[in-house]
VOBA-1610 file (N, C-alpha, C; in pm, whole numbers, padded with zeros to 5 digits, always signed):
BEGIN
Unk-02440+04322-05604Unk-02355+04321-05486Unk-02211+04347-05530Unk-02116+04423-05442Unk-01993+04448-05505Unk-01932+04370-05423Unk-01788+04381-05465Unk-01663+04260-05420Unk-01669+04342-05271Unk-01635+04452-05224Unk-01701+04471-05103Unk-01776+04460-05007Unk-01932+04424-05062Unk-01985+04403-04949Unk-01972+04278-04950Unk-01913+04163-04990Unk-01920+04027-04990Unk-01841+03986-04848Unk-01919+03858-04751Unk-01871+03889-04613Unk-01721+03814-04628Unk-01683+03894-04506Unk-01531+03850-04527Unk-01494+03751-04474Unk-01406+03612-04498Unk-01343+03491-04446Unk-01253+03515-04356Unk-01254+03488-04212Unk-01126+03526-04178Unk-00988+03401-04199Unk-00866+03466-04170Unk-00763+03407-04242Unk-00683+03390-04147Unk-00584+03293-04132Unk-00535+03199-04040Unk-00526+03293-03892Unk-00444+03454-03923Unk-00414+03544-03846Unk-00528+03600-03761Unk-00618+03640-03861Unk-00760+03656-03743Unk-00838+03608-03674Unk-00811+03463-03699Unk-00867+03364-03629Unk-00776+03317-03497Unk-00655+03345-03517Unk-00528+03336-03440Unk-00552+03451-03311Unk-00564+03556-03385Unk-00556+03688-03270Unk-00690+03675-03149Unk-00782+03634-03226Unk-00969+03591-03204Unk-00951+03485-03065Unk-00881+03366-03101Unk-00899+03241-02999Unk-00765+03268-02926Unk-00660+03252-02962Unk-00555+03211-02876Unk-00521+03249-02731Unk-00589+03366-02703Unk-00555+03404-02585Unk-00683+03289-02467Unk-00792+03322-02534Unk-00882+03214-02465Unk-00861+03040-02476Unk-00796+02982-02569Unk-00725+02866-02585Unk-00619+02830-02480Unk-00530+02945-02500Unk-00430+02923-02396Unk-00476+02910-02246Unk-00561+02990-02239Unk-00590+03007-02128Unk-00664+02906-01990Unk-00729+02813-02100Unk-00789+02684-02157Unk-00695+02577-02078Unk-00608+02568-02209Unk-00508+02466-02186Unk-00412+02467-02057Unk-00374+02611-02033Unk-00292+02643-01910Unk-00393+02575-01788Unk-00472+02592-01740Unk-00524+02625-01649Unk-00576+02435-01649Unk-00601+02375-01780Unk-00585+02186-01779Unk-00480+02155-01741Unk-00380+02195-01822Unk-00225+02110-01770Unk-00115+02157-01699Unk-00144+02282-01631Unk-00063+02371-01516Unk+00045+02391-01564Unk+00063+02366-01694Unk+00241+02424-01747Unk+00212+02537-01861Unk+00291+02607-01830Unk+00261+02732-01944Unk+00313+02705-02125Unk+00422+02569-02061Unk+00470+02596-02220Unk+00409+02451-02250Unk+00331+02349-02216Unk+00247+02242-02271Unk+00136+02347-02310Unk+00114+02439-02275Unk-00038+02535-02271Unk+00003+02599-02441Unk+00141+02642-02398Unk+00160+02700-02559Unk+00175+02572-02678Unk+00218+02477-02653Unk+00245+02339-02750Unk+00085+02355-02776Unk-00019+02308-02653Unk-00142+02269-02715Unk-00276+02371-02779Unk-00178+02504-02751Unk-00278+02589-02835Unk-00233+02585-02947Unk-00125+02569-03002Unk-00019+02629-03175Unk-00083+02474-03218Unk-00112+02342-03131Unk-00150+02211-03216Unk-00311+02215-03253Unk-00362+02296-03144Unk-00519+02264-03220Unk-00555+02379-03304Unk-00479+02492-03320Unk-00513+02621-03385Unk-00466+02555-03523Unk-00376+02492-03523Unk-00334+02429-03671Unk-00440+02334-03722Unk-00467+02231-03649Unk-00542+02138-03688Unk-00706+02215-03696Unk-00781+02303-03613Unk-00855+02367-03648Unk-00847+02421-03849Unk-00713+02532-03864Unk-00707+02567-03994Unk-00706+02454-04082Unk-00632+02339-04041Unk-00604+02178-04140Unk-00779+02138-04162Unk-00838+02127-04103Unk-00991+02125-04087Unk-01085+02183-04180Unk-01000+02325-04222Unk-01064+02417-04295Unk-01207+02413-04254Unk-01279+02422-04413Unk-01464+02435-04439Unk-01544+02368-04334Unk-01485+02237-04241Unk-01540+02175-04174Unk-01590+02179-04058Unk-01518+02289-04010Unk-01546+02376-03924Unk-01610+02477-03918Unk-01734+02510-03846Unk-01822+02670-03919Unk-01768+02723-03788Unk-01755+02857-03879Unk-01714+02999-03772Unk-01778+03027-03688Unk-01887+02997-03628Unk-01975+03023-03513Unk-01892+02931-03432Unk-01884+02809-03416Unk-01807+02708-03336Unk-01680+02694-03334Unk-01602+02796-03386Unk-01473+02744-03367Unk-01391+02774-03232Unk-01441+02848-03147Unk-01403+02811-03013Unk-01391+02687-02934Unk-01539+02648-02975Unk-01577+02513-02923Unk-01467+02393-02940Unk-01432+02437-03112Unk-01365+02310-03192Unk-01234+02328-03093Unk-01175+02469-03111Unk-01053+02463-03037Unk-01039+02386-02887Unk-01127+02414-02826Unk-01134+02388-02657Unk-01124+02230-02678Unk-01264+02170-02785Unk-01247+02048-02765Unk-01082+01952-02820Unk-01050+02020-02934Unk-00899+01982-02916Unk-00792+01964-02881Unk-00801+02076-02744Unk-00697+02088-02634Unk-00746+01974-02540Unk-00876+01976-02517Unk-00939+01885-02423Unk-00843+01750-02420Unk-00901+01687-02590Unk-00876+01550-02614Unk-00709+01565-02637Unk-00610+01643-02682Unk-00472+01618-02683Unk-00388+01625-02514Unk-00455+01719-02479Unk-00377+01667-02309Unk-00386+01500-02278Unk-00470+01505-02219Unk-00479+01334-02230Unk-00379+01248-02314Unk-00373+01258-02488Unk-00263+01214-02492Unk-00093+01268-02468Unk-00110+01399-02466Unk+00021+01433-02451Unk+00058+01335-02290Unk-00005+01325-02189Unk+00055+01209-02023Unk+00027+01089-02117Unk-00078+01034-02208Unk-00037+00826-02243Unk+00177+00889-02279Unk+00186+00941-02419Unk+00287+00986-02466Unk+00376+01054-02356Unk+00401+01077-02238Unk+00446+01068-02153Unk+00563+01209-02185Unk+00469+01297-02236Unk+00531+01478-02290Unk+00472+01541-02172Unk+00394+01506-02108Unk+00362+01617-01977Unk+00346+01546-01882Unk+00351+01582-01770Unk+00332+01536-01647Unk+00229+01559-01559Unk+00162+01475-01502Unk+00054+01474-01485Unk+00019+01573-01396Unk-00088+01670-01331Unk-00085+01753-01263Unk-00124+01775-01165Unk-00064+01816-01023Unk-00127+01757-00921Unk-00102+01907-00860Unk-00245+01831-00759Unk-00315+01994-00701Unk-00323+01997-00564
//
């Protein structure tokens, strides 16, 4: 097998370009503010990469969504967003 066909890892950027638009989109549409939407995609896209190996690449959508999920919630205890009313 050559250093070529060996499959490729993607790296912080392609994984970045891959989720974020569906993350955001995510988060916007939980906490009705566009720029809590941008705070909580740049916090779980990090903590996703902080995660590294632990995370398998088939699920890392999942991982992301569920991280936005559980940080809204605290971003209103922490009293950084406001709660959203419809």
């Amino acid at each position: 097998m050559e250093m070529d066909d060996a499959p490729r890892i993607p790296g912080f950027a392609d994984l970045y370009r891959e989720h974020a638009r569906a993350v955001y989109r995510f988060a916007l549409a939980l906490a009705g503010d566009g720029a809590l939407a941008e705070d909580l995609t740049a916090e779980a896209i990090l903590r996703m990469w902080q995660a590294g190996e632990r995370v398998r690449l088939a699920t890392v959508r999942a991982y992301l969504l569920a991280i936005v999920r559980n940080l809204y919630p605290h971003e209103l205890r922490v009293g950084l967003a406001a709660p959203r009313r419809l």
